[in-house]
C-alpha positions in Angstrom: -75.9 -46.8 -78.2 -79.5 -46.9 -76.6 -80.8 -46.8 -73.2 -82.3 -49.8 -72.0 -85.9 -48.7 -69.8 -83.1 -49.7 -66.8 -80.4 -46.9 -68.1 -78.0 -49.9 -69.1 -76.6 -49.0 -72.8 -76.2 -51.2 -75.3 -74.9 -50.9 -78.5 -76.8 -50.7 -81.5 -77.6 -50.2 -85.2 -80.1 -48.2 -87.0 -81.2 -47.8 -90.3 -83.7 -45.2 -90.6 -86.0 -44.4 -93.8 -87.5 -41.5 -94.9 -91.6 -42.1 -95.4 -90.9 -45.6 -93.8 -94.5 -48.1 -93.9 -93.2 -49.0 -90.8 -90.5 -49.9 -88.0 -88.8 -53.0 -87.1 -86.4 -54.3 -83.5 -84.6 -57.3 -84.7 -83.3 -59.4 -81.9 -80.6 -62.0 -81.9 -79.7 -65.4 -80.8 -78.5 -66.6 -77.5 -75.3 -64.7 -76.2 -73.7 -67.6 -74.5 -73.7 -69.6 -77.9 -71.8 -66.9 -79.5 -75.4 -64.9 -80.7 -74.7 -61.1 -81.3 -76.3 -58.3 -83.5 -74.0 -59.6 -86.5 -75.5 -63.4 -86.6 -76.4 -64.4 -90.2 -79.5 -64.5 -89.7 -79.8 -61.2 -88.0 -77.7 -59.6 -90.4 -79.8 -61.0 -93.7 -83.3 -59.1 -91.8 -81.5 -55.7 -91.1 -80.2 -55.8 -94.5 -83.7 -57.0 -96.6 -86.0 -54.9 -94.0 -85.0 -51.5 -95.2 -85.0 -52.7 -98.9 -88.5 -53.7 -98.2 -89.5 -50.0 -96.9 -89.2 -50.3 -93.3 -87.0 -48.5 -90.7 -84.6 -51.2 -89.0 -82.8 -51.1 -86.2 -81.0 -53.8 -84.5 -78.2 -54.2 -80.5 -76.6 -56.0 -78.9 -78.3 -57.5 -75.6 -76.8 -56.5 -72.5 -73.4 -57.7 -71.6 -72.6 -58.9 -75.4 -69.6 -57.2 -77.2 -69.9 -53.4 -76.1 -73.2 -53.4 -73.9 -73.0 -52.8 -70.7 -74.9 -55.1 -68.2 -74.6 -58.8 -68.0 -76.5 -61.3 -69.7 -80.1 -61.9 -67.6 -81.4 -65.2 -69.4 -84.0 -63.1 -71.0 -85.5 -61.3 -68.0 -83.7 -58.2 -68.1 -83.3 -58.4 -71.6 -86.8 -57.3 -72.3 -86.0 -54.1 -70.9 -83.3 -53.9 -73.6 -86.4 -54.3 -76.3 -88.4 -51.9 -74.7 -85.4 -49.1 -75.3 -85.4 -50.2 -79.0 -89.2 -49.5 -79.2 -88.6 -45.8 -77.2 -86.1 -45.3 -80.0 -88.0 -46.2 -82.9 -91.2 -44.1 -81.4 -88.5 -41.0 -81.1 -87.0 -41.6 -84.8 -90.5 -42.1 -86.2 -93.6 -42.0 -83.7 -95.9 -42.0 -86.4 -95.0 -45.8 -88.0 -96.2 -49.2 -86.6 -93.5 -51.2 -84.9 -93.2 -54.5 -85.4 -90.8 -57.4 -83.6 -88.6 -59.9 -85.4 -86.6 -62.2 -83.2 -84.5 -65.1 -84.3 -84.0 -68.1 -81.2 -83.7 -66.7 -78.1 -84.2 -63.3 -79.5 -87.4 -64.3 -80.4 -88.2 -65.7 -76.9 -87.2 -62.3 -75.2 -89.6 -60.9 -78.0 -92.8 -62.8 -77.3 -92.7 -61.5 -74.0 -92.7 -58.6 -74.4 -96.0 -56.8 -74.6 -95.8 -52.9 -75.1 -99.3 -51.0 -76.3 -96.8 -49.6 -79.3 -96.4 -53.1 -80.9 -98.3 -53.8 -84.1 -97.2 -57.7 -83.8 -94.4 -60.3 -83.7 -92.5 -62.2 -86.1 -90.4 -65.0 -84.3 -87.9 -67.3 -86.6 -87.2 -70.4 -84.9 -87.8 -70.0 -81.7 -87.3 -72.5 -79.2 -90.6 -72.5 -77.7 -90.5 -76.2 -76.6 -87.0 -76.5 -75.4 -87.5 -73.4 -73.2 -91.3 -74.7 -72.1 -91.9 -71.4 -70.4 -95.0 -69.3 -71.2 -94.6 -66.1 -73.0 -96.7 -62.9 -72.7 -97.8 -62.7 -75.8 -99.7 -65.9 -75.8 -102.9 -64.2 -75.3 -102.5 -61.2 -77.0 -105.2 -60.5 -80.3 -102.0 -58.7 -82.4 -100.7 -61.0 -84.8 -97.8 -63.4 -84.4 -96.1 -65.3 -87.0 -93.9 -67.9 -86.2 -91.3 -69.0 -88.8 -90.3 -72.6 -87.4 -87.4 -74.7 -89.6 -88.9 -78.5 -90.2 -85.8 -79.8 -88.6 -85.4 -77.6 -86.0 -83.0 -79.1 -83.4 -84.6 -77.0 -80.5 -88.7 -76.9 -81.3 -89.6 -78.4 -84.7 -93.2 -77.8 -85.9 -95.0 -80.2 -84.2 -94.0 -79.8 -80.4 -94.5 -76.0 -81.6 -97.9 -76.0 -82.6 -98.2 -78.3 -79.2 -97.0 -75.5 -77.1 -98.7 -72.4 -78.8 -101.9 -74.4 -79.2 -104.6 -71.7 -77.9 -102.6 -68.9 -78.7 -104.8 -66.0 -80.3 -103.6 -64.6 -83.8 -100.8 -66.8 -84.2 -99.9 -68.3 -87.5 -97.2 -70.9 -87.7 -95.1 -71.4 -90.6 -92.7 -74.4 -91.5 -89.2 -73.1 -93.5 -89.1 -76.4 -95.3 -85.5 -78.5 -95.6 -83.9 -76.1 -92.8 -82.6 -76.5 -89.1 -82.4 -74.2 -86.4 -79.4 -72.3 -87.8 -81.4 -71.7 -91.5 -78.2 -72.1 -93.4 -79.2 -71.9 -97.2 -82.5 -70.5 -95.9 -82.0 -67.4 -95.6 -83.8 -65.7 -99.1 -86.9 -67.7 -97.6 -86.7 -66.1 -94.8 -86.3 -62.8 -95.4 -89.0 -62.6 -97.8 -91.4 -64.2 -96.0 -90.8 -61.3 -93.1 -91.0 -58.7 -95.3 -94.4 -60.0 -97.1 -95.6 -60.8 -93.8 -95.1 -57.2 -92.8 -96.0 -55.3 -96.1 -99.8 -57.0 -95.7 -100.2 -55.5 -92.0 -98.3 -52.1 -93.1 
């Protein structure tokens, strides 16, 4: 368990590394569409990450399985993110952190700004459907976004349409997938952990 920046605990995973080149929060998909720490997706990063050298750590939002709290619509759950970052500082305060979301995970992600981040990765997220501004928008740390080319929620185009004057943002296209990156996820995965080993 960690403490969410509200005291609320939520459950969590961690994979820690000795002489890590760096940390990584991975965040999942939306709780009421069944999205826990165990999605596919989810599961594929916390499993390559530490492979690739880096410290991984992954929870549950709050009010999801064994958390405590109830589920926010990604308000609250940034304070959930920042607890994974006080953890990772704590386990390792002398490795860059980095934040991977997939779908609404990376959503709550990209707004959350914290001076300890080194940057973002967000895999499909639904930027367009949501049309809310995130934090991170105008932030000059570095932002890849991993966007499926028939993504059900924000393909590439109304993407690039909604980040359009977003500093240090790089969008990528995960050709042939949708939204749930079934068959997708070796691309995936390695293009995270490339990503990351360049800036690491």
């Amino acid at each position: 368990m960690l403490d969410a920046l509200d005291g609320v605990q939520v459950e969590a995973d961690l994979v820690r590394l000795d002489d890590a080149r760096g940390s990584v929060v991975i965040t999942h998909p939306h709780p009421l569409y069944g999205g826990d720490r165990f999605n596919p997706v989810v599961e594929a990063l916390f499993t390559a990450l530490p492979r690739a050298g880096f410290t991984a750590l992954r929870f549950d939002f709050r009010g999801v399985n064994n958390s405590g709290g109830s589920h926010d619509g990604g308000d609250s759950e940034r304070l959930d993110v920042v607890g994974a970052l006080e953890l990772l500082e704590l386990v390792d305060p002398d490795s860059p952190i980095w934040l991977v979301g997939y779908s609404f995970g990376a959503h709550v992600a990209l707004n959350v700004v914290d001076p300890r981040l080194s940057g973002w990765v967000a895999v499909a997220p639904p930027l367009a459907a949501m049309n809310t501004r995130c934090l991170a928008d105008r932030d000059h740390r570095p932002k890849l976004l991993l966007v499926p080319e028939h993504d059900q929620f924000s393909p590439p185009a109304p993407t690039a349409t909604f980040t359009e004057g977003w500093q240090s943002c790089t969008q990528q296209t995960v050709e042939m997938a949708d939204h749930f990156l079934s068959g997708h996820l070796g691309v995936v995965t390695r293009t995270v952990c490339e990503h990351l080993e360049a800036r690491s």
